[in-house]
CHARMM internal coordinates of N, CA and C (Angstrom, degrees):
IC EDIT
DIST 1 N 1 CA 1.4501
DIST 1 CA 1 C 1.5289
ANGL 1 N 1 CA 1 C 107.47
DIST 1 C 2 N 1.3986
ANGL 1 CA 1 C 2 N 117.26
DIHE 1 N 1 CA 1 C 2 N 95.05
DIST 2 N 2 CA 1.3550
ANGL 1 C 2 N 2 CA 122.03
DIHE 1 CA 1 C 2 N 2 CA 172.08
DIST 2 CA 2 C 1.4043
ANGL 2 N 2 CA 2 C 123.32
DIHE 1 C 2 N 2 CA 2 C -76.06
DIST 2 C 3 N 1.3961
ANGL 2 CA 2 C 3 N 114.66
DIHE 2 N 2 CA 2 C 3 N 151.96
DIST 3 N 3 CA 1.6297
ANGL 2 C 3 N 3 CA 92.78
DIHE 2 CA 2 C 3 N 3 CA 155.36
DIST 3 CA 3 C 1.4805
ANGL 3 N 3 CA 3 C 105.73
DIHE 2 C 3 N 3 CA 3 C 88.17
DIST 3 C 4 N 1.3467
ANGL 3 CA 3 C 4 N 118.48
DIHE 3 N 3 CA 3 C 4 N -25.14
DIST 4 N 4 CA 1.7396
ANGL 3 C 4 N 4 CA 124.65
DIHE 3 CA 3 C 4 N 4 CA -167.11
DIST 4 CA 4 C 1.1836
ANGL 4 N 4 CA 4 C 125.22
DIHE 3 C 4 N 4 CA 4 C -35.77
DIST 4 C 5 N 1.5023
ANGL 4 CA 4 C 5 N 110.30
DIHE 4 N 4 CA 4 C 5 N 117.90
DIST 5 N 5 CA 1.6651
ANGL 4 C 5 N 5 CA 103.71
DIHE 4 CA 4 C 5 N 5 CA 173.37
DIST 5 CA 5 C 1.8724
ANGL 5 N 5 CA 5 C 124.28
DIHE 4 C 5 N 5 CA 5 C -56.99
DIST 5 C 6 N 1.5095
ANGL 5 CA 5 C 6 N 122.71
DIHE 5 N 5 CA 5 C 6 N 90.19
DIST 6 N 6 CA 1.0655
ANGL 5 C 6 N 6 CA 100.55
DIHE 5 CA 5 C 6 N 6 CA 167.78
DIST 6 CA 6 C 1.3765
ANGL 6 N 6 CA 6 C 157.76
DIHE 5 C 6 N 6 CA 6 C -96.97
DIST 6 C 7 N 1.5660
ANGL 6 CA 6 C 7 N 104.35
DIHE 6 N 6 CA 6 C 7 N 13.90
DIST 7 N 7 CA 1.2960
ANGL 6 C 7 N 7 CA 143.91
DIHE 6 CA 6 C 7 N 7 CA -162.71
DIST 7 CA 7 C 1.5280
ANGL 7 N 7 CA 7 C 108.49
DIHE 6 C 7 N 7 CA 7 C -50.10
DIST 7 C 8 N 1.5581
ANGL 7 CA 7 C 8 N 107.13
DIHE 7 N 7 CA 7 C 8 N -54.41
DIST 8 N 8 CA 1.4095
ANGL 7 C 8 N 8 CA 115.63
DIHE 7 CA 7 C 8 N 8 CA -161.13
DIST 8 CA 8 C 2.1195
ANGL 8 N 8 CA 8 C 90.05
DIHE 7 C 8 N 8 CA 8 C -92.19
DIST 8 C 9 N 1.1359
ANGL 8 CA 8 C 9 N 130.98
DIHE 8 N 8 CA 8 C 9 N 14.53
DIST 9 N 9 CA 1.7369
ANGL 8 C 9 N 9 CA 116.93
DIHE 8 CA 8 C 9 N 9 CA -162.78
DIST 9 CA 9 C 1.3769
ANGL 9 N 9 CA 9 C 79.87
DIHE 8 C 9 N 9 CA 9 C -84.31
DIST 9 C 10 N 1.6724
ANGL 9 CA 9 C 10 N 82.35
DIHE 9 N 9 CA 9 C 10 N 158.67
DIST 10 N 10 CA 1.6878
ANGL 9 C 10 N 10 CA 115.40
DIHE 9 CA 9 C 10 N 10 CA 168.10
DIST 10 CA 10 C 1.0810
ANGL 10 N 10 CA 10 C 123.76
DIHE 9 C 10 N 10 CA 10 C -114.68
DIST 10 C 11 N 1.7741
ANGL 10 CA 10 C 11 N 107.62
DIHE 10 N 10 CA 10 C 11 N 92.94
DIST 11 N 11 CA 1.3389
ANGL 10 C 11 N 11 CA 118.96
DIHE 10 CA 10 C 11 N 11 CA -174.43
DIST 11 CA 11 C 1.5958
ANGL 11 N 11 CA 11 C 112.00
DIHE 10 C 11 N 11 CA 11 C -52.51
DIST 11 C 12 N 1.4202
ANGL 11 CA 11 C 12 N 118.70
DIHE 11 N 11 CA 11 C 12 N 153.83
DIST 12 N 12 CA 1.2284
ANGL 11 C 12 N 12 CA 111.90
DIHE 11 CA 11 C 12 N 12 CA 177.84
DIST 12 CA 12 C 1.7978
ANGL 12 N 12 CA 12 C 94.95
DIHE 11 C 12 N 12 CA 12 C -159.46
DIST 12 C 13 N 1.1183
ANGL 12 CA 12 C 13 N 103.85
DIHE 12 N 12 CA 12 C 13 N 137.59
DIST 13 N 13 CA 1.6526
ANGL 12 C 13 N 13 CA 126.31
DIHE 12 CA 12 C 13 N 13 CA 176.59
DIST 13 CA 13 C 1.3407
ANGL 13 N 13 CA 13 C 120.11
DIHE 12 C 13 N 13 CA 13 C -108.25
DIST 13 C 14 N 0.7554
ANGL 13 CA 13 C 14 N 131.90
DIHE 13 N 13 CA 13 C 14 N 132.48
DIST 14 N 14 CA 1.3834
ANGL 13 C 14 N 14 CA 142.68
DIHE 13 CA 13 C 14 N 14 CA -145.40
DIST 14 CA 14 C 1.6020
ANGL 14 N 14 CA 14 C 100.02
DIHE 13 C 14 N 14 CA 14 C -80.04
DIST 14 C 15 N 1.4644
ANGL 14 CA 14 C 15 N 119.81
DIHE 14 N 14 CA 14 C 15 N 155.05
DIST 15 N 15 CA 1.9144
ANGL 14 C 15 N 15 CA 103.77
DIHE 14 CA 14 C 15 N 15 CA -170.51
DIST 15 CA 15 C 1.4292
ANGL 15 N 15 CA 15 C 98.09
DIHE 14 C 15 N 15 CA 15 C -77.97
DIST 15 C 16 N 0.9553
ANGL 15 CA 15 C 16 N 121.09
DIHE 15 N 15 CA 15 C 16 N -55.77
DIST 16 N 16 CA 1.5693
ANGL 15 C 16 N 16 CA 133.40
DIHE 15 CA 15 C 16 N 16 CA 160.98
DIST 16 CA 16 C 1.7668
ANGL 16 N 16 CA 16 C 114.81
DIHE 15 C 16 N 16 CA 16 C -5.95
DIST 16 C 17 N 1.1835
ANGL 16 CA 16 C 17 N 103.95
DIHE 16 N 16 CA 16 C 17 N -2.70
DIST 17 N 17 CA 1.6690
ANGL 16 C 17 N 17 CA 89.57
DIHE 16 CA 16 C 17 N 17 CA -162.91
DIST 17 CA 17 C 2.0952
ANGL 17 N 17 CA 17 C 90.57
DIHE 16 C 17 N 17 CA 17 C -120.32
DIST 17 C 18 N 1.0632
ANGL 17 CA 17 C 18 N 121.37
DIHE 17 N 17 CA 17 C 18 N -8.07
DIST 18 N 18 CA 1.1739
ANGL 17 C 18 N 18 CA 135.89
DIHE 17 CA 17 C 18 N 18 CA 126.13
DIST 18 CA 18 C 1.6894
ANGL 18 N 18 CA 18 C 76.17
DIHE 17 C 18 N 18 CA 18 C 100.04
DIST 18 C 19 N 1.9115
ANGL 18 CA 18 C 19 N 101.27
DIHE 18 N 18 CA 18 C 19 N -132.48
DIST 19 N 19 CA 1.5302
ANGL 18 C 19 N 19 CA 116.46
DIHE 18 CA 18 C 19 N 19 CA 179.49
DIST 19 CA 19 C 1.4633
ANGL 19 N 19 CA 19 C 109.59
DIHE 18 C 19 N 19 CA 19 C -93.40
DIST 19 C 20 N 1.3113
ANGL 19 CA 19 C 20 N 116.70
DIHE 19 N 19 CA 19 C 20 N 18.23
DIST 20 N 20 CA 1.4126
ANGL 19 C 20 N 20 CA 134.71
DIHE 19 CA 19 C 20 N 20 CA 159.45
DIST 20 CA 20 C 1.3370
ANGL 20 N 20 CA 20 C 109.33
DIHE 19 C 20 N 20 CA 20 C -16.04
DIST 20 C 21 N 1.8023
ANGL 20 CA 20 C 21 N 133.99
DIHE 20 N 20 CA 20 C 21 N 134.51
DIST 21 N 21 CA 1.6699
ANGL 20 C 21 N 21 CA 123.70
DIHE 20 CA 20 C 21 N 21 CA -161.27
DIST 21 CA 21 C 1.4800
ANGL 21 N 21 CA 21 C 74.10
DIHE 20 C 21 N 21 CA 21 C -112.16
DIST 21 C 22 N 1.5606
ANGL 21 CA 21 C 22 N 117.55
DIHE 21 N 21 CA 21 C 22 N 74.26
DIST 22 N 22 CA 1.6216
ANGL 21 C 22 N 22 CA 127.95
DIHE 21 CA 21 C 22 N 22 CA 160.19
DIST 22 CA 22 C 1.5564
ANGL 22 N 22 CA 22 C 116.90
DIHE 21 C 22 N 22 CA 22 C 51.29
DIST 22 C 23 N 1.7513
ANGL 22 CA 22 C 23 N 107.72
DIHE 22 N 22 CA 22 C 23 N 32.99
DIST 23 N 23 CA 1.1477
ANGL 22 C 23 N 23 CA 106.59
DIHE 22 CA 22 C 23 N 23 CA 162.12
DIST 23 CA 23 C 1.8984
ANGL 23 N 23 CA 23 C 119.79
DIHE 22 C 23 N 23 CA 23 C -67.66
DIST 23 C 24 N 0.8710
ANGL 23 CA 23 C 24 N 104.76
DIHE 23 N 23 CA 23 C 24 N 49.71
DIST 24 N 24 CA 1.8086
ANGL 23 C 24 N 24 CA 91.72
DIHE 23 CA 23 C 24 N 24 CA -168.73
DIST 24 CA 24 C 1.5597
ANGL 24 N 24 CA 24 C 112.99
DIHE 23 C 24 N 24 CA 24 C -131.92
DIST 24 C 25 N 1.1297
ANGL 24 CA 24 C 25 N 107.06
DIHE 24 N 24 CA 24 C 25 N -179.16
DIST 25 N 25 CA 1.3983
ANGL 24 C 25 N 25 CA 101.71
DIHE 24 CA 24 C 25 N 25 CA 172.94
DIST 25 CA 25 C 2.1202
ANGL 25 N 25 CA 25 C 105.21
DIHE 24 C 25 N 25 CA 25 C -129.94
DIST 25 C 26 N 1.4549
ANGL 25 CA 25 C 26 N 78.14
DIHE 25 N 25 CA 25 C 26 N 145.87
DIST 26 N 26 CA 1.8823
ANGL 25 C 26 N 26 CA 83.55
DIHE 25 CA 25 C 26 N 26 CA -163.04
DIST 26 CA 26 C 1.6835
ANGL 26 N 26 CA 26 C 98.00
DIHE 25 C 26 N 26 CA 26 C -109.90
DIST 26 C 27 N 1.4055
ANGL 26 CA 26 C 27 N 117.21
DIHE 26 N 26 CA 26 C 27 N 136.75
DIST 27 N 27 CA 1.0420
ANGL 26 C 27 N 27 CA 131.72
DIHE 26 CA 26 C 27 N 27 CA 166.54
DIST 27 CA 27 C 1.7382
ANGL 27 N 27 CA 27 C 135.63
DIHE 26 C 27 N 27 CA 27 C -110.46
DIST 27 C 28 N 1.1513
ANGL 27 CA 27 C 28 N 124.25
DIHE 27 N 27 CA 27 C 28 N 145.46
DIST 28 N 28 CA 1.2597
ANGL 27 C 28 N 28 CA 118.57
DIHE 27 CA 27 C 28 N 28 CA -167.22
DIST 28 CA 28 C 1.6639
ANGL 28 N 28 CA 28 C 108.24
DIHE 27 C 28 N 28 CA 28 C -151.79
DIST 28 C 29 N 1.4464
ANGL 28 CA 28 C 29 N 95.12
DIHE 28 N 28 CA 28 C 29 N 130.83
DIST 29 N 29 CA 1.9453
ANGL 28 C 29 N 29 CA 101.83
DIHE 28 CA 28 C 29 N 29 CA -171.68
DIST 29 CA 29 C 1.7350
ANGL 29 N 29 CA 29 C 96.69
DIHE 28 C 29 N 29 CA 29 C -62.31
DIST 29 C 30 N 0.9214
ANGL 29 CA 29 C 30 N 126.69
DIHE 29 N 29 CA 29 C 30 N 159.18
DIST 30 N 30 CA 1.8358
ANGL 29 C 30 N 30 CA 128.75
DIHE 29 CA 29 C 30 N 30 CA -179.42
DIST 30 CA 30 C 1.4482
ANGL 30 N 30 CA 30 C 90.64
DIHE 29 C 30 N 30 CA 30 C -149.83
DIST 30 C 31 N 1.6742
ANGL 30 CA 30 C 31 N 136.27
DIHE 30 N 30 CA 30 C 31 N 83.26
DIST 31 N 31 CA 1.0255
ANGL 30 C 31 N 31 CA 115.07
DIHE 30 CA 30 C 31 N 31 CA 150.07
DIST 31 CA 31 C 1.2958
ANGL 31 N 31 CA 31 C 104.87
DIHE 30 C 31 N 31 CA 31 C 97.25
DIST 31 C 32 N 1.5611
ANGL 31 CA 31 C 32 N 120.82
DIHE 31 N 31 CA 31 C 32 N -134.01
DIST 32 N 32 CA 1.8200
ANGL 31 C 32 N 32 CA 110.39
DIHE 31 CA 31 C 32 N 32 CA 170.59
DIST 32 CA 32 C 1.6033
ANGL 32 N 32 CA 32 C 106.50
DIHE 31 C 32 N 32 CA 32 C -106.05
DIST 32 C 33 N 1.3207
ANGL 32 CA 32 C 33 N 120.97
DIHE 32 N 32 CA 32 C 33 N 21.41
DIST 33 N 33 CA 1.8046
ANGL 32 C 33 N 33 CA 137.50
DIHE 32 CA 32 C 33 N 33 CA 172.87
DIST 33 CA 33 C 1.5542
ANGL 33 N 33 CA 33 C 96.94
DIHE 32 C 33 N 33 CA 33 C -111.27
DIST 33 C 34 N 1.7112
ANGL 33 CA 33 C 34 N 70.29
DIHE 33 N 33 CA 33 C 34 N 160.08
DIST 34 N 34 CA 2.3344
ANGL 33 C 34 N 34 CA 96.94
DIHE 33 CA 33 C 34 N 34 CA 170.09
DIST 34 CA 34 C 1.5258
ANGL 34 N 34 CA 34 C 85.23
DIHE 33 C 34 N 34 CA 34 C -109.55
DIST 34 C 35 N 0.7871
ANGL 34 CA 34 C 35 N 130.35
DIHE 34 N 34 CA 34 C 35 N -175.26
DIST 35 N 35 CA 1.5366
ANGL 34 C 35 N 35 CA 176.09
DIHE 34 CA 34 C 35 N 35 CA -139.44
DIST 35 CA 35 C 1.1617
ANGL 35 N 35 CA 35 C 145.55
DIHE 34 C 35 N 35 CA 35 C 141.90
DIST 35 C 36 N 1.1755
ANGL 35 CA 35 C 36 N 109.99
DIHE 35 N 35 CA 35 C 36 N 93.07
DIST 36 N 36 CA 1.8837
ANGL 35 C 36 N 36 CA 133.64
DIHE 35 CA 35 C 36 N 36 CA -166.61
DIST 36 CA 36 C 1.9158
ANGL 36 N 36 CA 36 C 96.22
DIHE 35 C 36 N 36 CA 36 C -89.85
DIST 36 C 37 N 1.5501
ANGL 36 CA 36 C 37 N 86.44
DIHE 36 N 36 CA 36 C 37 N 140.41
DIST 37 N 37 CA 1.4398
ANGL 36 C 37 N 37 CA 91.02
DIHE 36 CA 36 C 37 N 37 CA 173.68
DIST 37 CA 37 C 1.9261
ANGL 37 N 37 CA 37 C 105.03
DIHE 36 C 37 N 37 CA 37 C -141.31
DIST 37 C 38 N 1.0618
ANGL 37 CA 37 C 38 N 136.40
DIHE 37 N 37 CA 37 C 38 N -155.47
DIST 38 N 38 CA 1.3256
ANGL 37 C 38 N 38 CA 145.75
DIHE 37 CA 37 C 38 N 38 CA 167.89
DIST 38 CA 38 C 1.6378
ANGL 38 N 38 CA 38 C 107.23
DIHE 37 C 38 N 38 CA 38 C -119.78
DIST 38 C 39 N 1.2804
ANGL 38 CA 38 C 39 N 105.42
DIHE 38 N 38 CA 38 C 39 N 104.51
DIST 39 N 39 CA 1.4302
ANGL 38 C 39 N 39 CA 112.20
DIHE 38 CA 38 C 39 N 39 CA 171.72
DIST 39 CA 39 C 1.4799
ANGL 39 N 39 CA 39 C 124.13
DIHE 38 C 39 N 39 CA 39 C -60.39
DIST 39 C 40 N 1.4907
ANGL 39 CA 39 C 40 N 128.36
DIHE 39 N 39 CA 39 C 40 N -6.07
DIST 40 N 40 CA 1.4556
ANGL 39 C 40 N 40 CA 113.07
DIHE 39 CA 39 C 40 N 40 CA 132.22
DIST 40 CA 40 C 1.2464
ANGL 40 N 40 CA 40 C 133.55
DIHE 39 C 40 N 40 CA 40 C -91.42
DIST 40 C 41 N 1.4907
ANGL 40 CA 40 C 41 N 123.12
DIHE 40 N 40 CA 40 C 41 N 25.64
DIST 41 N 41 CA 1.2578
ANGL 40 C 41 N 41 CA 114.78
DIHE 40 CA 40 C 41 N 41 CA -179.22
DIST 41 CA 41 C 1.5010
ANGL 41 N 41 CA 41 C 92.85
DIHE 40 C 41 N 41 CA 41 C -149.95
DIST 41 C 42 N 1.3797
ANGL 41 CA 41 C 42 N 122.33
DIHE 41 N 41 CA 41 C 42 N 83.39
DIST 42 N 42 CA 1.5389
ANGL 41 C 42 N 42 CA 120.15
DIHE 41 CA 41 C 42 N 42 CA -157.46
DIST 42 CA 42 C 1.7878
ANGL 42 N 42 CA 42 C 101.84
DIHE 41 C 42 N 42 CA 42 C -97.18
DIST 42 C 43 N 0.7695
ANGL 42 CA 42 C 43 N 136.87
DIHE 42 N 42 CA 42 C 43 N 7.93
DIST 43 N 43 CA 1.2051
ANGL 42 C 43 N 43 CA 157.39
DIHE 42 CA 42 C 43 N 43 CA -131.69
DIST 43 CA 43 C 1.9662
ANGL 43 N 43 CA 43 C 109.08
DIHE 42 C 43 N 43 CA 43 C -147.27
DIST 43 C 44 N 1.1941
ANGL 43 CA 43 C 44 N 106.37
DIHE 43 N 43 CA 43 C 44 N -32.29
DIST 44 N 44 CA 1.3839
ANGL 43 C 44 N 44 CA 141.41
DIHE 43 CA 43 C 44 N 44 CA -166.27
DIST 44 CA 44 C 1.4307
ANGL 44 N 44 CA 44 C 96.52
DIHE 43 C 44 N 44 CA 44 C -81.23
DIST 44 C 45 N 1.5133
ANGL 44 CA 44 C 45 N 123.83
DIHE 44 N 44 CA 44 C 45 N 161.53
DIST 45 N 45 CA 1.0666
ANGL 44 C 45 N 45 CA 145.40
DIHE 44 CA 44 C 45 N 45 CA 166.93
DIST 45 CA 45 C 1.5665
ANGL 45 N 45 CA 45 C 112.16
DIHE 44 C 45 N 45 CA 45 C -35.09
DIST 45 C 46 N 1.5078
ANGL 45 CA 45 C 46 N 130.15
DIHE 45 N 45 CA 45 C 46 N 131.15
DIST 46 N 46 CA 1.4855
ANGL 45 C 46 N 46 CA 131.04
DIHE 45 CA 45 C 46 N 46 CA -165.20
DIST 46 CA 46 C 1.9487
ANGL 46 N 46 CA 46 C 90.05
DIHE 45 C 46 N 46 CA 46 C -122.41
DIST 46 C 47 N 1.1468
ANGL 46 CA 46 C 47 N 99.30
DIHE 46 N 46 CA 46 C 47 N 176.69
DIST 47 N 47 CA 1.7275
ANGL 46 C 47 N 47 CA 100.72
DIHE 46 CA 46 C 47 N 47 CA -174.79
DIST 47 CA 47 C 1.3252
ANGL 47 N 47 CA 47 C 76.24
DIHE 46 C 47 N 47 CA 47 C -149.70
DIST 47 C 48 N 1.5198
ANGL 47 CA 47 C 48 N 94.28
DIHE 47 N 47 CA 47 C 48 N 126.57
DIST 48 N 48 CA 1.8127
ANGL 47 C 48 N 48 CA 111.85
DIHE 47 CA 47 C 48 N 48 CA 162.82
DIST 48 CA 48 C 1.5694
ANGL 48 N 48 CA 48 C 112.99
DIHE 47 C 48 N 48 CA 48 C -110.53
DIST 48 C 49 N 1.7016
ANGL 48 CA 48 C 49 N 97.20
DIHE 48 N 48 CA 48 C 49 N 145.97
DIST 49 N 49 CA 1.3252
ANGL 48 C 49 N 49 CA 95.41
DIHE 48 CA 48 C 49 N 49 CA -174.62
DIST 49 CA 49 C 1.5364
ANGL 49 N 49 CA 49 C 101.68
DIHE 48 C 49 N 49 CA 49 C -131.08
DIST 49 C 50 N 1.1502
ANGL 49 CA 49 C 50 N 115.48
DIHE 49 N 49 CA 49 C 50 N 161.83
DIST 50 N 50 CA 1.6118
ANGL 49 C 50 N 50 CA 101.01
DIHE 49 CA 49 C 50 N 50 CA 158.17
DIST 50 CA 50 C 1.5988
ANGL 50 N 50 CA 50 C 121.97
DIHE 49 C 50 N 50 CA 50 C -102.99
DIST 50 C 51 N 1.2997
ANGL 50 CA 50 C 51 N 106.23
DIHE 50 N 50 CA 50 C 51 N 174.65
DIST 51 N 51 CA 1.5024
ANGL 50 C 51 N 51 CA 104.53
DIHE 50 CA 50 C 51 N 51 CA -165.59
DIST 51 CA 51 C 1.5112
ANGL 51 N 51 CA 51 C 114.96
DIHE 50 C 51 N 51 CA 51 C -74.94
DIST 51 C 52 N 0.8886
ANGL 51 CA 51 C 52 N 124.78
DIHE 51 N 51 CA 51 C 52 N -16.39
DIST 52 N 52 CA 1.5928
ANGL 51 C 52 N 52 CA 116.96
DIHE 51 CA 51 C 52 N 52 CA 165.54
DIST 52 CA 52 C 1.3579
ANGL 52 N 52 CA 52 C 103.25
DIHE 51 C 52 N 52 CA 52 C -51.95
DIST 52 C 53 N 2.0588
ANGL 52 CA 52 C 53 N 110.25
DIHE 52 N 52 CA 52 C 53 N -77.92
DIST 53 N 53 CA 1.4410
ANGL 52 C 53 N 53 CA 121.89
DIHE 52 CA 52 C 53 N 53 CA -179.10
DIST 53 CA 53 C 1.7964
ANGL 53 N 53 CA 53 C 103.72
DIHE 52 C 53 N 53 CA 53 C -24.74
DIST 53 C 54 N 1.1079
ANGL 53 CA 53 C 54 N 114.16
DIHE 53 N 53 CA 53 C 54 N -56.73
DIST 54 N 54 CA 1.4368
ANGL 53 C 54 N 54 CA 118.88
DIHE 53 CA 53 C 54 N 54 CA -145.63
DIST 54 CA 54 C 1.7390
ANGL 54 N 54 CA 54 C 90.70
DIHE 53 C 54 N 54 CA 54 C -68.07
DIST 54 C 55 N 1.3555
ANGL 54 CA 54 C 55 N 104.18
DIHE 54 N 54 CA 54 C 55 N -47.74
DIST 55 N 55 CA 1.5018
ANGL 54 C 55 N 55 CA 109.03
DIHE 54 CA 54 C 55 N 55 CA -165.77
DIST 55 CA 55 C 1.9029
ANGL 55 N 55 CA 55 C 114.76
DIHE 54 C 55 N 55 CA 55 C -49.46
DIST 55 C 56 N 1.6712
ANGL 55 CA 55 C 56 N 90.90
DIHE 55 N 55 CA 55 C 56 N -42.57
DIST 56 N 56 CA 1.2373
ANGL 55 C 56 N 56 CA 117.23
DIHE 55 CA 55 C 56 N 56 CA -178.20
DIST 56 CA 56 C 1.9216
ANGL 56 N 56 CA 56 C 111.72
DIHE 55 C 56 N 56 CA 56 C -72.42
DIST 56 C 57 N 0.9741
ANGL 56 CA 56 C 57 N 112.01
DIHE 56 N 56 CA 56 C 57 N -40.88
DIST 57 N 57 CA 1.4569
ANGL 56 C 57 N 57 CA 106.97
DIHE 56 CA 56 C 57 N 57 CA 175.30
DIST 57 CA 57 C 1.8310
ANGL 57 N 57 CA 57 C 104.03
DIHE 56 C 57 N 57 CA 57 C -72.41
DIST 57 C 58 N 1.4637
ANGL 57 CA 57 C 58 N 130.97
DIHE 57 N 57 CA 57 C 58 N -37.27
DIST 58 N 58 CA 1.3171
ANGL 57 C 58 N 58 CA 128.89
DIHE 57 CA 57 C 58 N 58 CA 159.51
DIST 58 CA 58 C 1.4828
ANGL 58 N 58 CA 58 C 119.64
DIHE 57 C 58 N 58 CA 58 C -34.91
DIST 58 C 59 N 1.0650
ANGL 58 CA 58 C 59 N 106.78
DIHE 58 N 58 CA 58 C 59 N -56.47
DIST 59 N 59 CA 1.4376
ANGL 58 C 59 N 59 CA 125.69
DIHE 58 CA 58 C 59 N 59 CA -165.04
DIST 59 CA 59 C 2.0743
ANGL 59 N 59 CA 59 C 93.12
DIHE 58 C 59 N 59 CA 59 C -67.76
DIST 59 C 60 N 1.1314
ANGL 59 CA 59 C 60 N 105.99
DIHE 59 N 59 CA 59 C 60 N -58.75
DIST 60 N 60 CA 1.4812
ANGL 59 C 60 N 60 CA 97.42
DIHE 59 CA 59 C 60 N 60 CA -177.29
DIST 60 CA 60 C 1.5031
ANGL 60 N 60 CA 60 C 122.98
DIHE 59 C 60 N 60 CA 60 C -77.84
DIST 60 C 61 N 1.2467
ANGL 60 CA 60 C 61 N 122.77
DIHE 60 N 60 CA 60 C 61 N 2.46
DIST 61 N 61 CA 1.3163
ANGL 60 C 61 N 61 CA 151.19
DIHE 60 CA 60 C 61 N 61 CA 157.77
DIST 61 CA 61 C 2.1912
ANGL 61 N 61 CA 61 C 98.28
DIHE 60 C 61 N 61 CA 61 C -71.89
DIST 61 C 62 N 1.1210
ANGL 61 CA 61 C 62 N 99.45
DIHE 61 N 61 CA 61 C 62 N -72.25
DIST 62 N 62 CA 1.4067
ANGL 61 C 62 N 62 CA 88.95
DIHE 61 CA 61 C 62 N 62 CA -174.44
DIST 62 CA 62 C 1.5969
ANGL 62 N 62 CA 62 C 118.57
DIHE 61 C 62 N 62 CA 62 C -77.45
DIST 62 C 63 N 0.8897
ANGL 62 CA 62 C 63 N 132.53
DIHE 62 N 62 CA 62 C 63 N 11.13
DIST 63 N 63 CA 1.6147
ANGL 62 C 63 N 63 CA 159.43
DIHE 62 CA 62 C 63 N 63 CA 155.08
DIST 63 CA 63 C 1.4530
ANGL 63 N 63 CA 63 C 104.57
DIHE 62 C 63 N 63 CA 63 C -73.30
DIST 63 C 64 N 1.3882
ANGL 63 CA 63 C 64 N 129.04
DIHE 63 N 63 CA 63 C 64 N -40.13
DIST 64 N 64 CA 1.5740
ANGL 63 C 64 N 64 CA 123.23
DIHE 63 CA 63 C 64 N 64 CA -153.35
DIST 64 CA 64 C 1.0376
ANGL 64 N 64 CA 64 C 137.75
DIHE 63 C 64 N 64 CA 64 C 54.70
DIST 64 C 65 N 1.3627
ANGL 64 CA 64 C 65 N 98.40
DIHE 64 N 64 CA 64 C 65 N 40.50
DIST 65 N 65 CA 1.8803
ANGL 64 C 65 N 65 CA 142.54
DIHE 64 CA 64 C 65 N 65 CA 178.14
DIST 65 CA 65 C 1.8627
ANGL 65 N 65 CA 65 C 93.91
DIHE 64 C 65 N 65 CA 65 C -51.26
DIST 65 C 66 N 1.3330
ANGL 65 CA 65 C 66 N 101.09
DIHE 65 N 65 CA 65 C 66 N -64.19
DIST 66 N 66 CA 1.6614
ANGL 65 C 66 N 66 CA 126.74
DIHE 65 CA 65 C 66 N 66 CA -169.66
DIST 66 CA 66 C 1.5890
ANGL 66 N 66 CA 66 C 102.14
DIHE 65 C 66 N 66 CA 66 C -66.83
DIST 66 C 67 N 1.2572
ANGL 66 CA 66 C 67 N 132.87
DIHE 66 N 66 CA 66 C 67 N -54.62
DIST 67 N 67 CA 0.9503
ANGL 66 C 67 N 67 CA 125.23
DIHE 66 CA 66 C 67 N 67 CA -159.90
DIST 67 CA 67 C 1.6700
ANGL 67 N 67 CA 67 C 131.00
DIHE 66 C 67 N 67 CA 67 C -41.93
DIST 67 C 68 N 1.1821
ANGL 67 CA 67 C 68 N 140.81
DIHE 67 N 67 CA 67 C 68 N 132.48
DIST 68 N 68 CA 1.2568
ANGL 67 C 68 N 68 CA 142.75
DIHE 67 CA 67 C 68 N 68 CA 170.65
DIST 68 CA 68 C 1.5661
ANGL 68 N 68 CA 68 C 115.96
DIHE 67 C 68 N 68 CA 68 C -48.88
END
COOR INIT
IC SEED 1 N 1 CA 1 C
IC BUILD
């Protein structure tokens, strides 16, 4: 997804990230993509994914695919 309008997205931070001084990363649906960015650098480089990818990295995230 090139080009993406992101003007109007609705960043959202996970509750989990608590009173956090914006260590996190914020995501927002764009259309049929996510878009992850760094909530101190909002302005900064965004990573688009599409919703399969996204669905699929969730899914192995709540599995403990990632975990150490």
């Amino acid at each position: 997804m090139r080009n993406a309008d992101l003007s109007s997205a609705g960043w959202r931070k996970s509750t989990r990230s608590g009173a956090a001084q914006g260590d996190c990363v914020e995501v927002a649906k764009v259309q049929t993509s996510v878009a992850v960015r760094d909530s101190k650098h909002p302005v900064g480089p965004i990573l688009i994914f599409s919703l399969s990818d996204w669905r699929s990295f969730m899914a192995g995230t709540k599995a403990g695919e990632f975990d150490r």
